[in-house]
C-alpha positions in Angstrom: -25.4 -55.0 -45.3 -23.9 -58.4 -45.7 -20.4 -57.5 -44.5 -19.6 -57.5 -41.1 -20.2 -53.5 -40.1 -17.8 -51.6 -38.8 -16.9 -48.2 -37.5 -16.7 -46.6 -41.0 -20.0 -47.9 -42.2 -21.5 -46.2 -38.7 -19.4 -43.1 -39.6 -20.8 -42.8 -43.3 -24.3 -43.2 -42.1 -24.5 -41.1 -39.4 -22.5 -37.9 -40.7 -19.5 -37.9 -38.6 -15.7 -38.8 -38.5 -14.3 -41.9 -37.4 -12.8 -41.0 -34.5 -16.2 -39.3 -33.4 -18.1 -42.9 -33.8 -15.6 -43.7 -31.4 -15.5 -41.6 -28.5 -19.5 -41.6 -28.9 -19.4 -45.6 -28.4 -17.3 -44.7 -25.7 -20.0 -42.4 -24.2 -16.9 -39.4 -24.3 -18.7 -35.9 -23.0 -16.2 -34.3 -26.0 -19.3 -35.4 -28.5 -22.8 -34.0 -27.8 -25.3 -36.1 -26.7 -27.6 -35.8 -29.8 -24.6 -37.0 -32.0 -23.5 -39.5 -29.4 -27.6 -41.2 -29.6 -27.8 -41.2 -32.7 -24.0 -42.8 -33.4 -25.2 -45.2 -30.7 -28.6 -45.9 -32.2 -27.0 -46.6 -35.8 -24.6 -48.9 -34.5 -27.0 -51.5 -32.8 -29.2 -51.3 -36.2 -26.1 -52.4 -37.9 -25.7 -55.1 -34.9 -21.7 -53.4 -34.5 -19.6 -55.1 -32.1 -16.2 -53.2 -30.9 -13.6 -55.7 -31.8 -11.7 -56.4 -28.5 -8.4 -57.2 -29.5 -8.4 -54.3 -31.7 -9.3 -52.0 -28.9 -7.2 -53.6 -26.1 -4.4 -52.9 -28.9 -5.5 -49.6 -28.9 -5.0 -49.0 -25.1 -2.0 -50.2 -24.4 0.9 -48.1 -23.3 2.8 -45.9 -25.5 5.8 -45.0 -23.5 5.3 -41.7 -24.6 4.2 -38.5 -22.7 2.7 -35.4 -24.5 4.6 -32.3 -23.7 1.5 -29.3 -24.4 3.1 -25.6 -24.4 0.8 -23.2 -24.7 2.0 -20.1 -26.9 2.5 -16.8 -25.0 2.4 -13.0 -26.2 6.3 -12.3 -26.1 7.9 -9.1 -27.4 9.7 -11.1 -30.4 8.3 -13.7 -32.6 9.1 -17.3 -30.4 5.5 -17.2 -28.5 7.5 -19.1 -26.2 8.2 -17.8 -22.5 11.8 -18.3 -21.8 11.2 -20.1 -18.3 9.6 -23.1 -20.1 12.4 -23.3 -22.3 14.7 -24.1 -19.5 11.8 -26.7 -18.0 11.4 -28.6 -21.7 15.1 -29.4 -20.6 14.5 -31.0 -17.7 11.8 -32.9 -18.8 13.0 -34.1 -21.6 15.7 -35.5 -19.8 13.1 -37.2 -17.0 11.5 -38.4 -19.9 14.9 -39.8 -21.1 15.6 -41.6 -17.5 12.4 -43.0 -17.2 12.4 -44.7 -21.2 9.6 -43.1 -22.1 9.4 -40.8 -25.1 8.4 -36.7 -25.3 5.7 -35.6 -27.4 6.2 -32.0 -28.0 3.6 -29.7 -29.5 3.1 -26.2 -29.4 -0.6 -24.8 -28.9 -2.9 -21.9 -29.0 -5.0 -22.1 -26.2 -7.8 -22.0 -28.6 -7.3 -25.1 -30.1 -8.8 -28.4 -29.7 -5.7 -29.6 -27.6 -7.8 -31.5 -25.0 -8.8 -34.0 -27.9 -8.0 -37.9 -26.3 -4.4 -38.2 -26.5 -4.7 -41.7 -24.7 -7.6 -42.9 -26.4 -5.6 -42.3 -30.1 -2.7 -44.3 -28.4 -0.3 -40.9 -28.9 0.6 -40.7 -25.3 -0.3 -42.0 -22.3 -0.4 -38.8 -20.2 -0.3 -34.9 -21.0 2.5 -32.6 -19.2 0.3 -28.7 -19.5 3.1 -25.7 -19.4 1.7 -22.1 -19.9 0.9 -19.4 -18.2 -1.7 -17.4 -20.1 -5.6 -16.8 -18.7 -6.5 -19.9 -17.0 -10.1 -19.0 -17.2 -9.9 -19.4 -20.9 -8.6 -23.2 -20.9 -10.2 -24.3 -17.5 -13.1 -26.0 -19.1 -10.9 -28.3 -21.5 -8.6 -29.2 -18.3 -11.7 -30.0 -16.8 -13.0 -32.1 -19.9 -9.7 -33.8 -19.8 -10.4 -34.9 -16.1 -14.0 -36.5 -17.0 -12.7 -38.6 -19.7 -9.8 -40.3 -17.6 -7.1 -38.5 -19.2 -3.6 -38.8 -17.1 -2.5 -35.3 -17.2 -0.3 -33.1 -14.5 0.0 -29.2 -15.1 2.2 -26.5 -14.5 1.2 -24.1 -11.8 -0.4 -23.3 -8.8 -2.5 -25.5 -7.1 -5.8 -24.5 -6.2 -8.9 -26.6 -4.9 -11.4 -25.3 -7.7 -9.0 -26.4 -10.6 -9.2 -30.0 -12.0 -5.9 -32.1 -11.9 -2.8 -32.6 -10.1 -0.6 -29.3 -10.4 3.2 -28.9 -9.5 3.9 -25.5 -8.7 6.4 -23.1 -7.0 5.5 -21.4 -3.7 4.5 -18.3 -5.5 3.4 -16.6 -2.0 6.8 -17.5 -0.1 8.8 -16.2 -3.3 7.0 -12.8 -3.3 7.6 -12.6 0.2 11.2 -13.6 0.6 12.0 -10.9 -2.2 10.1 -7.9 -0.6 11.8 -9.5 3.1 14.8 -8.4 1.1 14.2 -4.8 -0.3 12.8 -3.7 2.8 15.8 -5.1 4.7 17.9 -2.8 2.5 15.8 0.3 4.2 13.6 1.0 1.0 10.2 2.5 1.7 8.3 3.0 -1.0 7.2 0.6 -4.0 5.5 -0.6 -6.7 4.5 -4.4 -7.7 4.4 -5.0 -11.6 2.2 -8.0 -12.7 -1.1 -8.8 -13.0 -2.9 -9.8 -10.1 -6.3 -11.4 -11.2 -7.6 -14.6 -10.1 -7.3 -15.7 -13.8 -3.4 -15.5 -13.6 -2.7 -17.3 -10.0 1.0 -17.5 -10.3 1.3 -13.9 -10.6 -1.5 -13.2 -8.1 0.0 -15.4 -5.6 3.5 -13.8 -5.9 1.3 -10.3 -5.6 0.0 -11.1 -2.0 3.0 -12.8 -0.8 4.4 -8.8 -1.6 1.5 -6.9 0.0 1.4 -9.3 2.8 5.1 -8.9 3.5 4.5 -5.0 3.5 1.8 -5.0 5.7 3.4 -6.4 8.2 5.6 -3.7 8.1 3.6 -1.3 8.0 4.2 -0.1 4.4 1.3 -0.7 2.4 0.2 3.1 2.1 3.8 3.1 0.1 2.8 1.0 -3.1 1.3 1.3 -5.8 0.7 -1.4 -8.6 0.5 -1.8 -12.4 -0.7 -4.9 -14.5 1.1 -6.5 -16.5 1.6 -9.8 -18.7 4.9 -11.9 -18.9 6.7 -9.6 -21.7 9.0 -7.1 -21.8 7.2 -4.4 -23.6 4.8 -4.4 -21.0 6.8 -4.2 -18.4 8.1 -1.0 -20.2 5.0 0.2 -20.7 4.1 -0.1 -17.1 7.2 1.5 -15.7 6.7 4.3 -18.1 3.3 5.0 -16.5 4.7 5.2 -13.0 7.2 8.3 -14.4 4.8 9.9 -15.8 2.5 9.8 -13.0 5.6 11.1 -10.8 5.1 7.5 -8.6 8.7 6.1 -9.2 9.4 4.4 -5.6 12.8 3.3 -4.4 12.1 -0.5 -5.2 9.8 -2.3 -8.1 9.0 -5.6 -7.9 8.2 -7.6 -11.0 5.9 -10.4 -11.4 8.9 -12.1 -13.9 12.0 -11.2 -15.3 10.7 -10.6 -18.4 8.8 -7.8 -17.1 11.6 -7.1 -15.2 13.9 -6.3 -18.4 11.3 -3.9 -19.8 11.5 -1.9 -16.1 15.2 -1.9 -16.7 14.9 -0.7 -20.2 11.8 2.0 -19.5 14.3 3.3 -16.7 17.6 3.9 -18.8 15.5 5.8 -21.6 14.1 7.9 -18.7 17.9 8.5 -17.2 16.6 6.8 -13.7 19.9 4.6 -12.0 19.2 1.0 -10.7 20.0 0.5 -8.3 21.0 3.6 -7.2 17.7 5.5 -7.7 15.5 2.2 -8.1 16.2 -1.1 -6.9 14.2 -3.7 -9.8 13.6 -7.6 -8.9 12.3 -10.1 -11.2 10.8 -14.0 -10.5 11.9 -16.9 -12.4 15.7 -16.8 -12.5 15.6 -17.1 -16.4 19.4 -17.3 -18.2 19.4 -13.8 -19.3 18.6 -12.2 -16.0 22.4 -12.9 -14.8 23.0 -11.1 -18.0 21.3 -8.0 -17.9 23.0 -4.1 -17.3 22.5 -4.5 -14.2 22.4 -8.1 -13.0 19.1 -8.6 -12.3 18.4 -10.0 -8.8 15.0 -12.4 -8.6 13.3 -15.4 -7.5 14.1 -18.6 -8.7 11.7 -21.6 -9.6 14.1 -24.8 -9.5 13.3 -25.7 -13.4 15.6 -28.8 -13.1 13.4 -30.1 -10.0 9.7 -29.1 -11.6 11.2 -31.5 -14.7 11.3 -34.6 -13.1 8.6 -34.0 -10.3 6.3 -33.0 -13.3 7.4 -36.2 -15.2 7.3 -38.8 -11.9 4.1 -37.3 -10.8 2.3 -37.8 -14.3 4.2 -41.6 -14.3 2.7 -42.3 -11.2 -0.8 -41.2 -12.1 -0.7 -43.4 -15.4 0.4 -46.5 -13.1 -3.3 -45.5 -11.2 -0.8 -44.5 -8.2 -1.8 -42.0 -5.9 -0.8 -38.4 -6.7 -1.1 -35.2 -5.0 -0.5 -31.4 -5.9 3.3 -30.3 -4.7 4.7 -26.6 -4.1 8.0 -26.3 -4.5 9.9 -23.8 -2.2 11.0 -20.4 -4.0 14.3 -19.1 -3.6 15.9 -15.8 -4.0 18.9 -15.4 -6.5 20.6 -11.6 -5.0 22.5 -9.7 -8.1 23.4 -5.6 -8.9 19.7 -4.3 -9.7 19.0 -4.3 -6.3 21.9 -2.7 -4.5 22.9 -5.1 -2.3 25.8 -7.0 -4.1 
Protein backbone atom coordinates (compact mmCIF):
# COMPACT_ATOMS: atom_id res chain seq x y z
CA UNK A 1 0.00 0.00 0.00
CA UNK A 2 1.62 3.21 -1.06
CA UNK A 3 -0.91 5.61 0.47
CA UNK A 4 -0.65 6.53 3.83
CA UNK A 5 -3.17 3.89 5.61
CA UNK A 6 -5.88 4.77 7.42
CA UNK A 7 -8.67 3.64 9.57
CA UNK A 8 -10.78 2.47 6.53
CA UNK A 9 -8.08 0.43 4.90
CA UNK A 10 -7.71 -1.39 8.57
CA UNK A 11 -11.61 -1.66 8.53
CA UNK A 12 -11.72 -3.28 4.95
CA UNK A 13 -9.07 -5.72 5.84
CA UNK A 14 -10.07 -6.90 8.95
CA UNK A 15 -13.92 -7.31 8.49
CA UNK A 16 -15.37 -4.67 10.72
CA UNK A 17 -16.90 -1.13 10.78
CA UNK A 18 -15.10 1.92 11.14
CA UNK A 19 -16.06 2.97 14.31
CA UNK A 20 -15.11 -0.72 15.57
CA UNK A 21 -11.30 -0.14 14.32
CA UNK A 22 -11.69 2.65 16.60
CA UNK A 23 -12.82 1.72 19.82
CA UNK A 24 -10.46 -1.52 19.32
CA UNK A 25 -7.32 1.01 18.85
CA UNK A 26 -8.74 2.42 21.84
CA UNK A 27 -8.56 -0.92 23.65
CA UNK A 28 -12.77 -0.30 24.39
CA UNK A 29 -14.07 -3.60 26.40
CA UNK A 30 -17.42 -2.91 23.91
CA UNK A 31 -15.30 -5.00 21.08
CA UNK A 32 -14.14 -8.54 21.92
CA UNK A 33 -10.72 -9.20 22.42
CA UNK A 34 -10.22 -11.50 19.34
CA UNK A 35 -11.54 -8.64 17.10
CA UNK A 36 -9.75 -5.97 19.11
CA UNK A 37 -6.07 -8.30 18.32
CA UNK A 38 -6.56 -8.79 15.30
CA UNK A 39 -7.77 -4.91 14.43
CA UNK A 40 -4.63 -4.12 16.47
CA UNK A 41 -2.38 -6.60 14.69
CA UNK A 42 -3.53 -5.30 11.15
CA UNK A 43 -2.98 -1.84 11.92
CA UNK A 44 0.87 -2.07 12.88
CA UNK A 45 1.34 -4.31 9.52
CA UNK A 46 -0.03 -1.32 7.75
CA UNK A 47 2.49 0.94 10.08
CA UNK A 48 -1.14 3.14 11.04
CA UNK A 49 -0.65 6.06 13.06
CA UNK A 50 -3.83 7.80 14.87
CA UNK A 51 -3.69 11.30 13.52
CA UNK A 52 -3.59 13.51 16.67
CA UNK A 53 -5.18 16.56 15.64
CA UNK A 54 -7.89 14.62 14.15
CA UNK A 55 -8.54 12.85 17.41
CA UNK A 56 -7.96 15.66 19.80
CA UNK A 57 -10.74 17.24 17.37
CA UNK A 58 -12.68 14.45 18.07
CA UNK A 59 -12.63 14.84 21.97
CA UNK A 60 -13.36 18.01 22.45
CA UNK A 61 -16.45 19.20 24.21
CA UNK A 62 -19.79 19.19 22.67
CA UNK A 63 -21.87 21.27 24.92
CA UNK A 64 -24.28 18.80 24.59
CA UNK A 65 -25.74 16.30 27.06
CA UNK A 66 -27.66 13.04 25.98
CA UNK A 67 -31.01 12.82 27.56
CA UNK A 68 -31.57 8.48 27.39
CA UNK A 69 -35.43 7.50 28.38
CA UNK A 70 -35.91 4.28 28.47
CA UNK A 71 -39.54 3.18 27.09
CA UNK A 72 -42.04 1.80 29.72
CA UNK A 73 -45.10 -0.66 29.48
CA UNK A 74 -47.97 2.03 29.88
CA UNK A 75 -51.70 1.34 29.43
CA UNK A 76 -51.80 3.64 26.15
CA UNK A 77 -49.40 3.82 23.34
CA UNK A 78 -46.68 6.78 24.69
CA UNK A 79 -44.17 4.06 26.36
CA UNK A 80 -43.45 7.06 28.22
CA UNK A 81 -44.06 7.21 32.17
CA UNK A 82 -45.67 10.46 32.94
CA UNK A 83 -43.18 11.39 35.90
CA UNK A 84 -40.34 11.70 33.34
CA UNK A 85 -42.31 13.84 31.37
CA UNK A 86 -42.46 16.39 33.98
CA UNK A 87 -38.46 15.80 34.71
CA UNK A 88 -37.47 16.20 30.69
CA UNK A 89 -38.85 19.79 31.67
CA UNK A 90 -36.73 20.55 34.11
CA UNK A 91 -33.76 19.37 32.54
CA UNK A 92 -34.17 20.80 29.60
CA UNK A 93 -34.35 23.94 31.09
CA UNK A 94 -30.87 23.17 33.35
CA UNK A 95 -29.62 22.25 30.20
CA UNK A 96 -30.80 25.75 28.80
CA UNK A 97 -29.07 27.74 31.92
CA UNK A 98 -25.98 26.04 31.81
CA UNK A 99 -25.54 26.65 27.55
CA UNK A 100 -25.29 23.35 26.86
CA UNK A 101 -27.55 21.55 24.51
CA UNK A 102 -30.13 18.26 25.16
CA UNK A 103 -29.83 15.24 23.26
CA UNK A 104 -33.12 13.45 23.55
CA UNK A 105 -33.61 9.87 22.47
CA UNK A 106 -35.99 7.37 23.35
CA UNK A 107 -34.72 3.69 23.95
CA UNK A 108 -35.67 0.08 24.43
CA UNK A 109 -33.62 -1.13 27.06
CA UNK A 110 -32.52 -3.72 24.58
CA UNK A 111 -30.79 -1.66 22.46
CA UNK A 112 -27.24 -0.88 22.01
CA UNK A 113 -27.72 2.60 23.86
CA UNK A 114 -24.39 2.27 25.92
CA UNK A 115 -22.51 2.68 22.46
CA UNK A 116 -19.66 5.77 23.19
CA UNK A 117 -21.61 8.78 23.11
CA UNK A 118 -18.34 10.78 24.07
CA UNK A 119 -16.01 9.05 21.91
CA UNK A 120 -18.46 9.91 18.62
CA UNK A 121 -18.28 13.55 19.95
CA UNK A 122 -22.49 13.44 20.29
CA UNK A 123 -22.45 14.36 23.91
CA UNK A 124 -20.24 14.71 26.46
CA UNK A 125 -22.23 13.00 29.25
CA UNK A 126 -25.46 10.69 29.37
CA UNK A 127 -28.59 11.71 31.75
CA UNK A 128 -30.28 7.62 32.22
CA UNK A 129 -34.34 8.12 33.14
CA UNK A 130 -36.34 4.77 33.48
CA UNK A 131 -37.58 2.71 35.68
CA UNK A 132 -37.97 -0.69 34.15
CA UNK A 133 -35.79 -4.05 35.44
CA UNK A 134 -32.53 -2.74 36.38
CA UNK A 135 -31.11 -6.15 36.29
CA UNK A 136 -31.71 -6.14 32.61
CA UNK A 137 -29.53 -2.89 31.81
CA UNK A 138 -26.97 -3.12 34.75
CA UNK A 139 -24.27 -4.56 32.70
CA UNK A 140 -24.36 -1.73 29.89
CA UNK A 141 -24.38 0.97 32.94
CA UNK A 142 -21.53 -0.84 34.07
CA UNK A 143 -19.76 -1.03 30.52
CA UNK A 144 -20.45 2.67 30.33
CA UNK A 145 -18.40 3.07 33.64
CA UNK A 146 -15.19 1.09 32.23
CA UNK A 147 -14.87 3.08 29.21
CA UNK A 148 -14.91 6.59 31.06
CA UNK A 149 -18.22 7.58 29.97
CA UNK A 150 -19.71 10.74 32.18
CA UNK A 151 -23.02 9.56 32.85
CA UNK A 152 -25.48 10.32 36.07
CA UNK A 153 -28.79 8.14 36.37
CA UNK A 154 -32.11 8.36 37.71
CA UNK A 155 -32.80 6.36 40.85
CA UNK A 156 -31.84 4.94 43.90
CA UNK A 157 -28.55 4.78 44.90
CA UNK A 158 -27.15 1.66 45.89
CA UNK A 159 -23.37 0.58 46.49
CA UNK A 160 -23.45 -2.52 43.97
CA UNK A 161 -24.69 -0.24 41.00
CA UNK A 162 -22.08 1.61 38.89
CA UNK A 163 -22.34 5.47 38.55
CA UNK A 164 -23.50 8.41 40.36
CA UNK A 165 -27.43 8.24 40.93
CA UNK A 166 -29.85 11.11 42.14
CA UNK A 167 -32.68 9.70 43.64
CA UNK A 168 -35.67 10.48 46.00
CA UNK A 169 -35.75 9.03 49.56
CA UNK A 170 -37.92 6.23 48.49
CA UNK A 171 -37.86 4.76 52.18
CA UNK A 172 -38.79 8.12 54.01
CA UNK A 173 -41.64 8.69 51.31
CA UNK A 174 -43.16 5.24 51.99
CA UNK A 175 -43.07 5.95 55.45
CA UNK A 176 -44.30 9.49 55.76
CA UNK A 177 -47.45 8.26 53.66
CA UNK A 178 -48.27 5.07 55.87
CA UNK A 179 -47.34 7.72 59.15
CA UNK A 180 -50.32 9.31 57.59
CA UNK A 181 -53.10 6.56 57.06
CA UNK A 182 -52.46 5.03 60.25
CA UNK A 183 -52.78 8.54 61.94
CA UNK A 184 -56.29 8.59 60.37
CA UNK A 185 -57.08 5.31 62.59
CA UNK A 186 -56.95 2.81 59.55
CA UNK A 187 -55.85 -0.77 60.48
CA UNK A 188 -55.78 -2.86 57.88
CA UNK A 189 -53.88 -2.62 54.32
CA UNK A 190 -52.44 -3.55 51.41
CA UNK A 191 -49.14 -2.16 49.49
CA UNK A 192 -49.46 -2.27 45.55
CA UNK A 193 -46.00 -2.42 43.73
CA UNK A 194 -43.54 -4.61 43.03
CA UNK A 195 -41.08 -5.14 45.54
CA UNK A 196 -38.04 -7.06 43.97
CA UNK A 197 -34.50 -6.07 44.30
CA UNK A 198 -34.60 -5.49 40.47
CA UNK A 199 -37.10 -2.56 40.84
CA UNK A 200 -35.28 -0.56 43.97
CA UNK A 201 -37.40 2.51 43.82
CA UNK A 202 -40.53 0.57 44.34
CA UNK A 203 -38.78 -1.81 46.80
CA UNK A 204 -37.49 0.96 48.81
CA UNK A 205 -40.88 2.80 49.06
CA UNK A 206 -42.20 -1.05 50.01
CA UNK A 207 -40.05 -1.21 53.33
CA UNK A 208 -40.29 2.26 54.21
CA UNK A 209 -44.39 1.01 54.44
CA UNK A 210 -43.83 -2.35 56.29
CA UNK A 211 -41.32 -0.66 58.45
CA UNK A 212 -43.65 2.05 59.41
CA UNK A 213 -46.36 -0.72 60.25
CA UNK A 214 -44.21 -2.64 62.25
CA UNK A 215 -43.62 -0.26 64.45
CA UNK A 216 -47.03 -0.10 65.06
CA UNK A 217 -47.74 -3.13 65.41
CA UNK A 218 -49.74 -3.78 62.23
CA UNK A 219 -47.93 -5.92 60.03
CA UNK A 220 -50.29 -9.05 60.51
CA UNK A 221 -52.91 -6.39 58.74
CA UNK A 222 -51.31 -6.32 55.14
CA UNK A 223 -51.22 -7.87 52.47
CA UNK A 224 -49.31 -7.09 49.15
CA UNK A 225 -49.76 -7.45 45.34
CA UNK A 226 -47.05 -6.78 42.50
CA UNK A 227 -47.30 -4.57 40.27
CA UNK A 228 -45.52 -2.38 37.45
CA UNK A 229 -45.93 1.37 36.89
CA UNK A 230 -49.38 1.25 34.76
CA UNK A 231 -52.74 1.56 35.38
CA UNK A 232 -54.08 -1.70 34.15
CA UNK A 233 -52.13 -3.29 36.60
CA UNK A 234 -52.94 -1.57 39.26
CA UNK A 235 -56.56 -2.58 38.24
CA UNK A 236 -55.77 -5.83 37.87
CA UNK A 237 -54.21 -6.03 41.28
CA UNK A 238 -56.96 -4.31 43.20
CA UNK A 239 -59.35 -6.65 41.46
CA UNK A 240 -57.54 -9.62 43.06
CA UNK A 241 -57.76 -8.25 46.47
CA UNK A 242 -61.96 -8.27 46.02
CA UNK A 243 -62.09 -11.27 44.85
CA UNK A 244 -59.96 -12.74 47.50
CA UNK A 245 -62.42 -10.78 50.02
CA UNK A 246 -58.88 -8.82 51.33
CA UNK A 247 -60.04 -5.23 50.64
CA UNK A 248 -58.40 -3.25 53.77
CA UNK A 249 -59.35 0.20 54.85
CA UNK A 250 -56.15 1.86 53.14
CA UNK A 251 -54.03 0.77 49.81
CA UNK A 252 -50.97 2.04 49.20
CA UNK A 253 -49.62 2.35 45.71
CA UNK A 254 -46.07 2.09 44.56
CA UNK A 255 -47.09 5.25 41.85
CA UNK A 256 -50.02 7.06 40.87
CA UNK A 257 -50.30 5.33 37.93
CA UNK A 258 -51.00 2.31 39.77
CA UNK A 259 -52.92 4.32 41.94
CA UNK A 260 -55.54 5.34 39.12
CA UNK A 261 -56.13 1.77 38.12
CA UNK A 262 -57.02 1.02 42.16
CA UNK A 263 -59.36 4.01 41.74
CA UNK A 264 -60.82 2.63 38.62
CA UNK A 265 -60.95 -1.39 39.81
CA UNK A 266 -62.84 0.13 42.94
CA UNK A 267 -65.71 2.21 41.19
CA UNK A 268 -66.50 -0.79 38.81
CA UNK A 269 -66.75 -2.95 41.99
CA UNK A 270 -69.15 -0.09 43.83
CA UNK A 271 -66.30 0.30 46.74
CA UNK A 272 -66.20 4.39 48.07
CA UNK A 273 -62.77 6.07 48.44
CA UNK A 274 -62.32 7.27 50.73
CA UNK A 275 -65.07 6.29 52.58
CA UNK A 276 -64.74 2.49 52.33
CA UNK A 277 -60.96 2.68 51.15
CA UNK A 278 -58.56 5.25 51.53
CA UNK A 279 -55.95 4.89 48.00
CA UNK A 280 -52.34 6.89 47.97
CA UNK A 281 -50.13 7.12 45.12
CA UNK A 282 -46.08 8.20 44.87
CA UNK A 283 -44.91 10.64 42.39
CA UNK A 284 -47.30 13.58 42.45
CA UNK A 285 -47.80 13.28 38.65
CA UNK A 286 -50.30 16.25 36.99
CA UNK A 287 -53.22 14.13 36.70
CA UNK A 288 -53.28 12.90 40.22
CA UNK A 289 -54.81 16.44 41.43
CA UNK A 290 -57.15 15.54 38.79
CA UNK A 291 -58.53 12.35 39.50
CA UNK A 292 -62.45 11.43 41.05
CA UNK A 293 -61.25 11.58 43.92
CA UNK A 294 -58.06 13.78 44.30
CA UNK A 295 -55.59 11.52 44.71
CA UNK A 296 -53.35 12.11 47.72
CA UNK A 297 -49.40 10.84 47.20
CA UNK A 298 -45.85 11.39 47.52
CA UNK A 299 -44.14 13.81 45.72
CA UNK A 300 -40.51 13.54 44.06
CA UNK A 301 -39.51 17.42 43.51
CA UNK A 302 -39.13 16.88 39.48
CA UNK A 303 -38.06 20.60 39.16
CA UNK A 304 -35.07 19.88 41.79
CA UNK A 305 -33.98 16.22 40.33
CA UNK A 306 -33.64 18.47 36.79
CA UNK A 307 -30.97 20.58 37.66
CA UNK A 308 -29.26 18.40 40.34
CA UNK A 309 -29.24 15.61 37.63
CA UNK A 310 -27.86 18.20 35.06
CA UNK A 311 -25.08 20.03 37.71
CA UNK A 312 -24.12 16.62 38.97
CA UNK A 313 -23.42 15.18 35.30
CA UNK A 314 -21.58 18.87 34.57
CA UNK A 315 -19.48 18.49 37.36
CA UNK A 316 -18.45 14.91 36.52
CA UNK A 317 -17.51 15.96 32.89
CA UNK A 318 -15.34 18.91 34.43
CA UNK A 319 -13.46 15.57 36.39
CA UNK A 320 -15.03 17.23 39.63
CA UNK A 321 -15.92 15.24 42.31
CA UNK A 322 -19.43 13.78 42.45
CA UNK A 323 -21.45 11.83 44.82
CA UNK A 324 -24.88 9.94 44.83
CA UNK A 325 -27.74 12.47 46.43
CA UNK A 326 -31.35 11.43 47.91
CA UNK A 327 -33.64 13.89 47.79
CA UNK A 328 -36.22 14.20 50.65
CA UNK A 329 -39.88 12.88 49.70
CA UNK A 330 -42.80 14.74 50.56
CA UNK A 331 -46.42 14.04 51.00
CA UNK A 332 -49.01 16.01 48.81
CA UNK A 333 -52.63 15.18 51.17
CA UNK A 334 -55.92 15.31 48.70
CA UNK A 335 -59.76 13.50 48.94
CA UNK A 336 -58.70 9.69 48.27
CA UNK A 337 -57.62 9.49 51.56
CA UNK A 338 -60.19 11.01 53.81
CA UNK A 339 -58.49 13.45 55.42
CA UNK A 340 -59.11 16.76 53.36
Amino acid sequence: MKEKATSFDIAHLAGVSQSTVSRALNNSPLVNLETRERVQRIAQELNYKVDKNASNLRKQKSSTIALLLFEDPTSDDSMINPFFLAMLGSITRACAKANYDLLVSFQNLEDDWHAEYEDSNKADGIILLGYGNYTDYQTKVAQLESQGTHFVRWGAPDKDHPGVSIGCDNYQGGQSITEHLIALGKKTFAFIGDNGVHAPEFMARYRGYTDTLEKHNLTAKSVQRNAISTEDDGSDAVRSLIECNEVPEAIVCASDLIAMGALRALRRANINVPQDVAVVGYDNIAVSAYTTPALSTVQQNTNLAGELLVDTLLRAINNEKVEDYLMPADIIIRQSCGSE
